[in-house]
MIGUNU-62207 format. One line per field, with one value per atom (N, C-alpha, C): atom name; z, y, x. Coordinates in Angstrom, 3 decimals. Example, Ala and Ser with C-alpha at 12.3 -4.5 7.8 and 13.67 -1.06 7.14 Angstrom:
BEGIN
atom <- N/CA/C/N/CA/C
Z <- 7.800/7.800/7.800/7.080/7.140/7.870
Y <- -5.690/-4.500/-3.300/-2.250/-1.060/0.030
X <- 13.190/12.300/13.200/12.850/13.670/12.900
This chain:
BEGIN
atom <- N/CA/C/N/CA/C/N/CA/C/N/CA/C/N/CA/C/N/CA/C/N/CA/C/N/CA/C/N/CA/C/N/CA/C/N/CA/C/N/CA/C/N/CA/C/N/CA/C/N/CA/C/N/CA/C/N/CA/C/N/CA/C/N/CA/C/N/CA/C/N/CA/C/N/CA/C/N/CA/C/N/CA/C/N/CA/C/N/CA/C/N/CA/C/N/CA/C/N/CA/C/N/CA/C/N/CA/C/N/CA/C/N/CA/C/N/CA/C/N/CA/C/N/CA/C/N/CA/C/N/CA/C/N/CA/C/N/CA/C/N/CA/C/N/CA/C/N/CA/C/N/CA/C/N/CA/C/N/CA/C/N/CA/C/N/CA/C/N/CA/C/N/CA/C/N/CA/C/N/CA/C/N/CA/C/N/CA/C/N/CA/C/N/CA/C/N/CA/C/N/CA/C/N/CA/C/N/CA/C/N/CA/C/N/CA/C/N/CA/C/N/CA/C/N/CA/C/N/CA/C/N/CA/C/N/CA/C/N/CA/C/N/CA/C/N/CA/C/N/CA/C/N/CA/C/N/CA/C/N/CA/C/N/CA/C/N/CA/C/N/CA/C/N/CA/C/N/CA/C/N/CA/C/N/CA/C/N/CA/C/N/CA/C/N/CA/C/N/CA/C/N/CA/C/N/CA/C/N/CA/C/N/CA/C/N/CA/C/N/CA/C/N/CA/C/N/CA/C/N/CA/C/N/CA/C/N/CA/C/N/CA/C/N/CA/C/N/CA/C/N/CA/C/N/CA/C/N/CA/C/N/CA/C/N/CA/C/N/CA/C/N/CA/C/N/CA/C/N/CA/C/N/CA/C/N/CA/C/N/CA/C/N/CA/C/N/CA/C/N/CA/C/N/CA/C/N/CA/C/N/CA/C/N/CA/C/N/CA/C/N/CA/C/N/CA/C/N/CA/C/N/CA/C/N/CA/C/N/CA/C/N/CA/C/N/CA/C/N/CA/C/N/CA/C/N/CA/C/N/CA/C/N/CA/C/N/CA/C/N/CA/C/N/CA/C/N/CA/C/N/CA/C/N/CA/C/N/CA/C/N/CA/C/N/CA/C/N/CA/C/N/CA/C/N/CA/C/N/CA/C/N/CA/C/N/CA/C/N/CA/C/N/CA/C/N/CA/C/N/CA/C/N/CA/C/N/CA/C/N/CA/C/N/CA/C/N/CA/C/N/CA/C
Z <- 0.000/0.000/0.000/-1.078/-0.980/-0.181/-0.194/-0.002/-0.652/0.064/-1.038/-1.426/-2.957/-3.241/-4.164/-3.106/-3.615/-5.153/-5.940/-7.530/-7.612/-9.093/-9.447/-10.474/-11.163/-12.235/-13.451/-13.680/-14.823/-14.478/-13.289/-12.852/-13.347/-12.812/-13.008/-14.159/-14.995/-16.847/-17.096/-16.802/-17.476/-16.897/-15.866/-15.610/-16.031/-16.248/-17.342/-18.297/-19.243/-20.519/-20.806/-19.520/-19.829/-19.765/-18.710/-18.580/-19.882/-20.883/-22.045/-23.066/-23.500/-24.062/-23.506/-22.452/-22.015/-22.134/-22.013/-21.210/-21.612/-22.669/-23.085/-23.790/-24.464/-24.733/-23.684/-22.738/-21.722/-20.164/-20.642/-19.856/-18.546/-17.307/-16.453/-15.927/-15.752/-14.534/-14.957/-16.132/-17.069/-16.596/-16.814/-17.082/-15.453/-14.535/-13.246/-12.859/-13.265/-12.651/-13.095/-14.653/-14.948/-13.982/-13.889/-13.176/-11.622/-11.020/-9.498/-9.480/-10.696/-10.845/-10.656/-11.565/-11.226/-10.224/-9.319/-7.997/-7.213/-7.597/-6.206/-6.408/-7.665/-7.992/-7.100/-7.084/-6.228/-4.734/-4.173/-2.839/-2.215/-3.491/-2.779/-2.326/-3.118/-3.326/-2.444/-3.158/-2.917/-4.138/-3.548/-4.427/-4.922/-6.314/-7.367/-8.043/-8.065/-9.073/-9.097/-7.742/-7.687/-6.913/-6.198/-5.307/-6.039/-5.032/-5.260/-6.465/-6.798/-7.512/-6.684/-6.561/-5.675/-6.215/-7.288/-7.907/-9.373/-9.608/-10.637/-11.999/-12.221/-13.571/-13.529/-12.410/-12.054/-12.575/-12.309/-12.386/-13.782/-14.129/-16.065/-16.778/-16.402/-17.249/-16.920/-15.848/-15.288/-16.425/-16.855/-17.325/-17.481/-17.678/-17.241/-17.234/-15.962/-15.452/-16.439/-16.620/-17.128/-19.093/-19.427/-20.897/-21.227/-20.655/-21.206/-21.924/-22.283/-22.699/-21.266/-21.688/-21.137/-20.229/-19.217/-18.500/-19.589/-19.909/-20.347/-21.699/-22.463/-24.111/-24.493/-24.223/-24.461/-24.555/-23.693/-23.534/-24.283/-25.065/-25.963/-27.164/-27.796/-28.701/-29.231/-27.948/-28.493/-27.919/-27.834/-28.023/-26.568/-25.550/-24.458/-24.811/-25.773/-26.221/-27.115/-27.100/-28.679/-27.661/-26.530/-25.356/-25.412/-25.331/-24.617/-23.784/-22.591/-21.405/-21.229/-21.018/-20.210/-19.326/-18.564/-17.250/-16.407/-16.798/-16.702/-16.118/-17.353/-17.125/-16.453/-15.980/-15.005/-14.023/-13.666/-12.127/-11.800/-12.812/-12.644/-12.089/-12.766/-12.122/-10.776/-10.543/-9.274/-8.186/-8.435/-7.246/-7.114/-7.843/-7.602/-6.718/-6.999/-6.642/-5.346/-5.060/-3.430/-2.811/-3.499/-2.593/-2.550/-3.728/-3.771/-5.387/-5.127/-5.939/-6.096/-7.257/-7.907/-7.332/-6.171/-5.980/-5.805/-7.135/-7.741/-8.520/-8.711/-8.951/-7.656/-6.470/-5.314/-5.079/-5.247/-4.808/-5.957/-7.181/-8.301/-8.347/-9.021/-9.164/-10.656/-11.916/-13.142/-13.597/-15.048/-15.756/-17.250/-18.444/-19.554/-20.102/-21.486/-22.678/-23.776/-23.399/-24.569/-25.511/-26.122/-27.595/-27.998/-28.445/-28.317/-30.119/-29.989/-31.790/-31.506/-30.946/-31.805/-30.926/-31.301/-30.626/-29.498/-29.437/-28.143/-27.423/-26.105/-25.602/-25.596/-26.049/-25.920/-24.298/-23.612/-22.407/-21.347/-20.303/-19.916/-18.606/-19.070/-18.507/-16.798/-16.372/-14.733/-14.335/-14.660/-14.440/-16.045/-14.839/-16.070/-16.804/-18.033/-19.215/-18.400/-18.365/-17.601/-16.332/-15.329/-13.837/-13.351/-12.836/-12.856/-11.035/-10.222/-9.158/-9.155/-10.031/-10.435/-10.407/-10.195/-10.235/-10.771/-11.763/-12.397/-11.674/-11.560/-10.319/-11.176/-12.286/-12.647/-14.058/-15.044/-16.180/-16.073/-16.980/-17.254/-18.586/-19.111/-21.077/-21.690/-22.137/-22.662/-21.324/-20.638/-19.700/-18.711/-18.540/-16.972/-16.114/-14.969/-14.057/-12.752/-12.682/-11.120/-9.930/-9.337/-8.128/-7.860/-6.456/-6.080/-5.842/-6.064/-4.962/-3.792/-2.846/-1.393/-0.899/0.259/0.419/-0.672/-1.354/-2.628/-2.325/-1.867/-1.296/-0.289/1.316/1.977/2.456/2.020/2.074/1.789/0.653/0.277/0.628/0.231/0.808/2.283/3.062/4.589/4.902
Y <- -1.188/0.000/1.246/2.414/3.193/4.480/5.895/6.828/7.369/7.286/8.241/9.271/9.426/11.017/11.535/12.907/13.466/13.490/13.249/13.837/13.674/14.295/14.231/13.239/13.453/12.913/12.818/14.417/14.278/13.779/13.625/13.037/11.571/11.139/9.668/9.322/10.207/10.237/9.962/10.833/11.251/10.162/9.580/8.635/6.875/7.230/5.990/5.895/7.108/7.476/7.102/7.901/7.747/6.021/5.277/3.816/3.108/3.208/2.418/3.015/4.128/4.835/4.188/3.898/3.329/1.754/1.164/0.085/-0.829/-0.564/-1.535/-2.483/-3.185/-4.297/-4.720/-4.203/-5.149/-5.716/-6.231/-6.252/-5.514/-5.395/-5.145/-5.257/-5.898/-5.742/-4.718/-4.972/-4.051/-2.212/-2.275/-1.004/-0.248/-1.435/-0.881/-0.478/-1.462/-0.723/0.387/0.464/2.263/2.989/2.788/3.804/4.069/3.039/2.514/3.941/3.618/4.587/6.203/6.520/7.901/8.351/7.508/7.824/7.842/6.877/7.287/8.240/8.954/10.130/11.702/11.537/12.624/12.222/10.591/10.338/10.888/10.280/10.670/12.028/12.999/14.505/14.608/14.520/14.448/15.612/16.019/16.989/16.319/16.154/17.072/16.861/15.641/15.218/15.021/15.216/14.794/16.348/17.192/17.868/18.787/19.161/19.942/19.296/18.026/17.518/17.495/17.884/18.130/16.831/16.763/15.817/14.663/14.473/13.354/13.759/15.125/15.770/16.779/16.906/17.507/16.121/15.215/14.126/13.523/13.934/13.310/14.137/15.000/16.482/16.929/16.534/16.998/17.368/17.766/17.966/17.615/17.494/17.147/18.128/18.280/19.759/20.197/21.874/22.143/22.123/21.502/20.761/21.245/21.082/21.408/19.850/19.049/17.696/16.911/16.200/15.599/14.246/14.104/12.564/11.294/11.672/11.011/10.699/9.656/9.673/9.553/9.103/9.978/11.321/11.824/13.486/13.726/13.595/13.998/13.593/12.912/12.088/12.195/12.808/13.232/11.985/10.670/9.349/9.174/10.331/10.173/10.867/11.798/11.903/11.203/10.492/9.250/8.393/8.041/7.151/7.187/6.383/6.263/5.084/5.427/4.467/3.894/2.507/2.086/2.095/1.417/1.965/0.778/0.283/-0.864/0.002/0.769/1.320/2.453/3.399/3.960/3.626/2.544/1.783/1.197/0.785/0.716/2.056/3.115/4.499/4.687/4.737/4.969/4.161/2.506/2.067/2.433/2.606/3.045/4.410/5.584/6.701/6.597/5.418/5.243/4.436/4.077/3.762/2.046/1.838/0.581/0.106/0.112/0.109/-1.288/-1.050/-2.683/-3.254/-4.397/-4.599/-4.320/-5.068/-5.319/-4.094/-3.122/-1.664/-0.480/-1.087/-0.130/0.738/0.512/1.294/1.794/1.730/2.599/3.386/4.543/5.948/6.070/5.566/5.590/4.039/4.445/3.326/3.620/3.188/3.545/2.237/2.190/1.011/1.541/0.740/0.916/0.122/-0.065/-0.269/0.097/1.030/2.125/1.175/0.452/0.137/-0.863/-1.409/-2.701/-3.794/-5.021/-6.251/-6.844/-6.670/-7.318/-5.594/-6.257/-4.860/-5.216/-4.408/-4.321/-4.331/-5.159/-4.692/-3.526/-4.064/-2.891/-2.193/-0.681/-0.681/-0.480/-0.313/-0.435/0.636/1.866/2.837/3.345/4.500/5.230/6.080/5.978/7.318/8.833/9.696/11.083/11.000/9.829/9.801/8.898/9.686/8.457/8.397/8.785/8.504/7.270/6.468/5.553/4.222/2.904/1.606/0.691/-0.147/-1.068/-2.126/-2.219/-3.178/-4.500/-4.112/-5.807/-5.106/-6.236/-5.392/-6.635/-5.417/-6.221/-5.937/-7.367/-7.016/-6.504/-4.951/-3.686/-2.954/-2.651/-1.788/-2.341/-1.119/-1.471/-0.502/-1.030/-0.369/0.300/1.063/1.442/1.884/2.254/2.648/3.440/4.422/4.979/4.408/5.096/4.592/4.770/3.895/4.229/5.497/5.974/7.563/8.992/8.188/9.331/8.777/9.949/10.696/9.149/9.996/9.232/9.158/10.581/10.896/9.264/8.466/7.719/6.527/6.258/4.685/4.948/4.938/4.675/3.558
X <- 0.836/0.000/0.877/0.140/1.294/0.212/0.547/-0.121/-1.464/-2.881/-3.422/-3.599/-3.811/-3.036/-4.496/-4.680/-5.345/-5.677/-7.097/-7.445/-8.478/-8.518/-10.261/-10.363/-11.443/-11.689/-10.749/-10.492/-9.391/-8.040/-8.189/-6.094/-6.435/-7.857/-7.813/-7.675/-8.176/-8.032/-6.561/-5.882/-4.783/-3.967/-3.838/-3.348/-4.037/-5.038/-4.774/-4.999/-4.699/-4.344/-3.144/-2.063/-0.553/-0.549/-0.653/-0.619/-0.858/-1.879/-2.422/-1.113/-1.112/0.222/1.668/1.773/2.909/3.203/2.039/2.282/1.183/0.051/-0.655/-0.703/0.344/0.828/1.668/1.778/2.505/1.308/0.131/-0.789/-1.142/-2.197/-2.348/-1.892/-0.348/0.246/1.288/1.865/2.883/1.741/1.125/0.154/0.087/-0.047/-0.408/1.430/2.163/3.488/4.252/3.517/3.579/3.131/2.001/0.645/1.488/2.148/2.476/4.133/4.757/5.763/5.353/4.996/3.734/3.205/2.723/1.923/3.336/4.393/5.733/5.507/6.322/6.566/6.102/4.860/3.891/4.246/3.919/4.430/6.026/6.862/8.285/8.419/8.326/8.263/9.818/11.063/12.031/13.211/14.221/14.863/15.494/16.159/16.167/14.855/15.069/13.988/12.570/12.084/10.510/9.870/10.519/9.984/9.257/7.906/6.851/5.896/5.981/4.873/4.216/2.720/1.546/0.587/0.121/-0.541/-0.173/-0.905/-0.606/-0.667/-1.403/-0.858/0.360/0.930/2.680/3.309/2.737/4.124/3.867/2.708/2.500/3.618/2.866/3.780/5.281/5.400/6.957/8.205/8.881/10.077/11.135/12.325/13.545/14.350/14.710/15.098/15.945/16.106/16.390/16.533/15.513/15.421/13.861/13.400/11.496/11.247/11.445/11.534/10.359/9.529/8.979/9.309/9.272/9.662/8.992/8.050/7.205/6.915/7.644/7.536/6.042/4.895/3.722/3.080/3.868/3.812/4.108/5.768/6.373/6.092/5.477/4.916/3.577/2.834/1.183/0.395/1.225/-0.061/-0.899/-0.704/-1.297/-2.601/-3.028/-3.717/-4.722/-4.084/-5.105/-5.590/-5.705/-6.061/-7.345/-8.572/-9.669/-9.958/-9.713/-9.366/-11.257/-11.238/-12.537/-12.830/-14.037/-13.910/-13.069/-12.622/-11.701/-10.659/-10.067/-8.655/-8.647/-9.899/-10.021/-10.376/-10.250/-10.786/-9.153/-8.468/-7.086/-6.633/-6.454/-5.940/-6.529/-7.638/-8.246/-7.832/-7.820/-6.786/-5.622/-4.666/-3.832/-3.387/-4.647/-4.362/-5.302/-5.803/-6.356/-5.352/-4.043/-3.056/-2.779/-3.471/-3.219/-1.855/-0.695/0.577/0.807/1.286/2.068/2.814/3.007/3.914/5.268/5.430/6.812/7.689/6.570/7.004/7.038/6.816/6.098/7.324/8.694/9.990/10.527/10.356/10.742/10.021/11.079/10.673/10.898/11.420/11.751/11.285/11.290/11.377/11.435/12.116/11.375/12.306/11.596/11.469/12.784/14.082/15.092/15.075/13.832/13.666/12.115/11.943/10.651/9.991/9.300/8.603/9.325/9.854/10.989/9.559/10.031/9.395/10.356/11.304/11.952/13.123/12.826/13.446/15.139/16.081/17.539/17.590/19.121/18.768/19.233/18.413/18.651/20.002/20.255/21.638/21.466/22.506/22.824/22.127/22.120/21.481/20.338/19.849/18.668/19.235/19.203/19.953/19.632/20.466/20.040/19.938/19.474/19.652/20.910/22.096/23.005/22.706/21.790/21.573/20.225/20.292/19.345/20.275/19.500/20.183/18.982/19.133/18.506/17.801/16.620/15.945/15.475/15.091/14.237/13.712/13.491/12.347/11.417/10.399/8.877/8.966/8.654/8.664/9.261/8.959/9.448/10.014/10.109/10.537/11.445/11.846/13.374/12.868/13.201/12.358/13.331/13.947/14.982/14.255/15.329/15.003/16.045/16.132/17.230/17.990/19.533/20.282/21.068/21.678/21.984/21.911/20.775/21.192/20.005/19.351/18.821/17.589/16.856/15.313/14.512/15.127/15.282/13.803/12.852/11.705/10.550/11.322/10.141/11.228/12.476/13.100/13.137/12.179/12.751/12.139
């Protein structure tokens, strides 16, 4: 169980908009440990990288400091837009944002897919491209999934 984090209706949207865009060929569990990444995100609220996300469309949209570039290759891409989630996949977002997290994703704060279109994912490296305060935890399918490491945002690893 993670924190629940304040939203409305449209957070629940947008979060499982981003999830189907991310993660819908990698089934419901692939989809929820997107979704489970996202909600740290707002929980950790840790410096450099997470602080002052308040909600779950701060952490869709977020940036990469200093770049204007999106965390999020849906963002950047448009296809979080082409989404029409069921009520399936908004009942997915909604547990999640009542605090109910993936498992096996519950301590990552990153993740993304190094082979974006391809059919099998290249693998994946020790750390996250751009976070070298990141360490490689496990992948699912398409995706690699980290976590911090020793010492980095003690706010959410305690």
């Amino acid at each position: 169980m993670g924190r629940r984090i304040k939203h409305t209706s449209r957070d629940v949207e947008e979060l499982a908009r981003l999830m189907l865009a991310e993660a819908t060929g990698e089934g419901v569990q692939g989809m929820n440990m997107v979704g489970t990444v996202v909600a740290n995100r707002v929980e950790a609220d840790c410096a450099p990288d997470f602080k002052g996300l308040r909600n779950i469309r701060h952490a869709i949209y977020q940036t990469i400091p200093g770049t204007n570039i999106p965390h999020f290759e849906p963002v950047l891409n448009g296809a979080l837009y082409t989404q029409r989630p069921t009520e399936a996949d908004l009942q997915r977002a909604r547990n999640l944002l009542h605090g109910h997290r993936e498992p096996r994703s519950r301590m990552s704060l990153w993740f993304f897919n190094p082979s974006p279109g391809k059919r099998y994912r290249a693998p994946c490296t020790e750390t996250m491209p751009r976070s070298p305060m990141t360490k490689f935890d496990f992948a699912h399918k398409n995706h690699c999934f980290y976590v911090g490491v020793p010492g980095y945002c003690p706010e959410f690893y305690r």
